[in-house]
N, C-alpha and C positions, 0 to 999 in steps of 0.2 A: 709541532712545538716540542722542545726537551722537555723533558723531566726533571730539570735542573737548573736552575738560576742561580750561577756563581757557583760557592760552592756547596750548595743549599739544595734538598730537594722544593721541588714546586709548591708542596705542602706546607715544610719549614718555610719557604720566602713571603707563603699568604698569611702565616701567623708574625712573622717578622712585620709585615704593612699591616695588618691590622691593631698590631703594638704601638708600632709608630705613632700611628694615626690616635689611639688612645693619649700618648704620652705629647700629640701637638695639642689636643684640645686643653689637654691639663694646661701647658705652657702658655694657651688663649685666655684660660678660664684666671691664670694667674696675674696676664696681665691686665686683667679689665680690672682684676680685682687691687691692684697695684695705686693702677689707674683712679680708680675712685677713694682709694687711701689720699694719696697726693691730691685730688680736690675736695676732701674733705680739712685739708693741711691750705690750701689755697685754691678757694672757689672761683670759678668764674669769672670774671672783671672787667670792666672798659682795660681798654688798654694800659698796661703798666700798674694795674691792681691797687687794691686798697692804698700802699703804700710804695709807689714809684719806686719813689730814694729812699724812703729806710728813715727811723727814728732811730734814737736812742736806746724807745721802746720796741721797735717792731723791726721786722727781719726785711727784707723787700722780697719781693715772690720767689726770686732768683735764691737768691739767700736762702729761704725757708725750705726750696724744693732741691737746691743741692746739698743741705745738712740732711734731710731725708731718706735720699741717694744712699749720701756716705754715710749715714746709719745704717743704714738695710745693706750696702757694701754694692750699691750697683752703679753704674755711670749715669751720670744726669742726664736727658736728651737735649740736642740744641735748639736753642727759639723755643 
């Protein structure tokens, strides 16, 4: 085997994946935490949530989890 991956010694490319690998769990650790922000914003529900279509008063699930999105500056997910 080289000595060499790209243009990296063998050593530098083991501390490069071991980075990595720190910097995906951070990206895990953010999205769960994401995750549980948004069902604490809207829990759980039969289908179509507390408020299907939306009050006057109340946002409908859609509504509530895509102003949260665009709060925090990220894309909504579909469905």
């Amino acid at each position: 085997m080289s000595d060499r991956i790209g243009n990296d010694t063998l050593q530098r490319y083991e501390q490069i994946v071991t980075r990595a690998k720190e910097l995906i769990a951070q990206v895990t650790k953010a999205q769960f935490a994401l995750g549980d922000m948004a069902l604490e914003i809207e829990p759980m529900r039969a289908v179509g949530g507390s408020m299907p279509n939306g009050t006057d008063d109340l946002f409908t699930v859609t509504e509530s989890l895509q102003m949260f999105a665009d709060d925090i500056g990220v894309e909504a997910p579909d469905g």
